[in-house]
N, C-alpha and C positions, 0 to 999 in steps of 0.2 A: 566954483564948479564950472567947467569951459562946457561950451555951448554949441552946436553943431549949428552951421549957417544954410539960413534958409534953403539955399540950393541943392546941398548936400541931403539933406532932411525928406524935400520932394523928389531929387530924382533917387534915393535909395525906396520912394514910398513905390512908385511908378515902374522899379524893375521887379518885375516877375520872378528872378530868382536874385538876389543882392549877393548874397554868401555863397554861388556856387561857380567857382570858376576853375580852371585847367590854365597850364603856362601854355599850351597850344591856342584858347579861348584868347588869351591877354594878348600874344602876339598878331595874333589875326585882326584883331581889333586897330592895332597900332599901326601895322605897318603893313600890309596886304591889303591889294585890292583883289576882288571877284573872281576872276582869273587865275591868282594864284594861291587867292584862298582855296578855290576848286582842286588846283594841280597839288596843295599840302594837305588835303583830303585824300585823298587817290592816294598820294605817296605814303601817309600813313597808315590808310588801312593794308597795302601792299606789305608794308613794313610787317603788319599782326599778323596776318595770315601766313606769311614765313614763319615768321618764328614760332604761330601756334603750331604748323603743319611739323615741324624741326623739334618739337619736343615730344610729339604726340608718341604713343607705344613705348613698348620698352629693347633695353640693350641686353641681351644676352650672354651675362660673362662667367664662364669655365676656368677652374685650374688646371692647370697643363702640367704634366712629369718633372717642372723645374720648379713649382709654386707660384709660378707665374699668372695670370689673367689674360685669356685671351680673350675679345671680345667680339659681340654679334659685326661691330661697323668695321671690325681689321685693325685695331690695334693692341697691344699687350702691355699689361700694366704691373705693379711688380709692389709689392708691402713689406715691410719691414718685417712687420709680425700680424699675423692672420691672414682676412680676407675682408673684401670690401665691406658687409654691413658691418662689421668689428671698428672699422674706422670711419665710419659714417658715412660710407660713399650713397647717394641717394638718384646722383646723374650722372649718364657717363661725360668724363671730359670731352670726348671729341665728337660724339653725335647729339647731346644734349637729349636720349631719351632715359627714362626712366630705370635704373639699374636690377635687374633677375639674376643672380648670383647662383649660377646650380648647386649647389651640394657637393662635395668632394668625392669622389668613390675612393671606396678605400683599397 
């Protein structure tokens, strides 16, 4: 039966969380000092806040006289057969919010 060596043993007793770590956590440790730990902080909250702001609400998409999809952010989209929830659409591709499919008038 192998054996964990004393070091290993104390210093996983002594870490407050052992099991909890992020590949952002592991790099920072490695190779960053203060300064640009700081700047990779910033730059990644920068990062969420885009792209939470970038999916928020939803897309607005219409059938048009040709069966087409126009949609709320200006682009037009085009199905084989049906209409976006028939094919799973859930996001639109180019503004990443949320897909509202109106209803067809007949």
């Amino acid at each position: 039966m192998p054996t964990n060596p004393p070091d290993a043993v104390a210093q996983a007793r002594e870490d407050a969380q052992p099991f909890v770590d992020t590949p952002v956590l592991a790099a920072k440790r490695k190779a960053f000092d203060a300064p640009t730990q700081e700047n990779l902080d910033a730059l990644i909250a920068a990062v969420r806040a885009e792209c939470a702001a970038k999916v928020r609400g939803e897309c607005v998409w219409a059938s048009n006289e040709n069966g087409a999809w126009e949609t709320e952010c200006g682009r037009t989209w085009e199905f084989i057969d049906d209409g976006p929830k028939e094919n799973g659409m859930k996001f639109c591709h180019n503004c990443g919010k949320s897909v509202r499919a109106l209803e067809a008038q007949p």
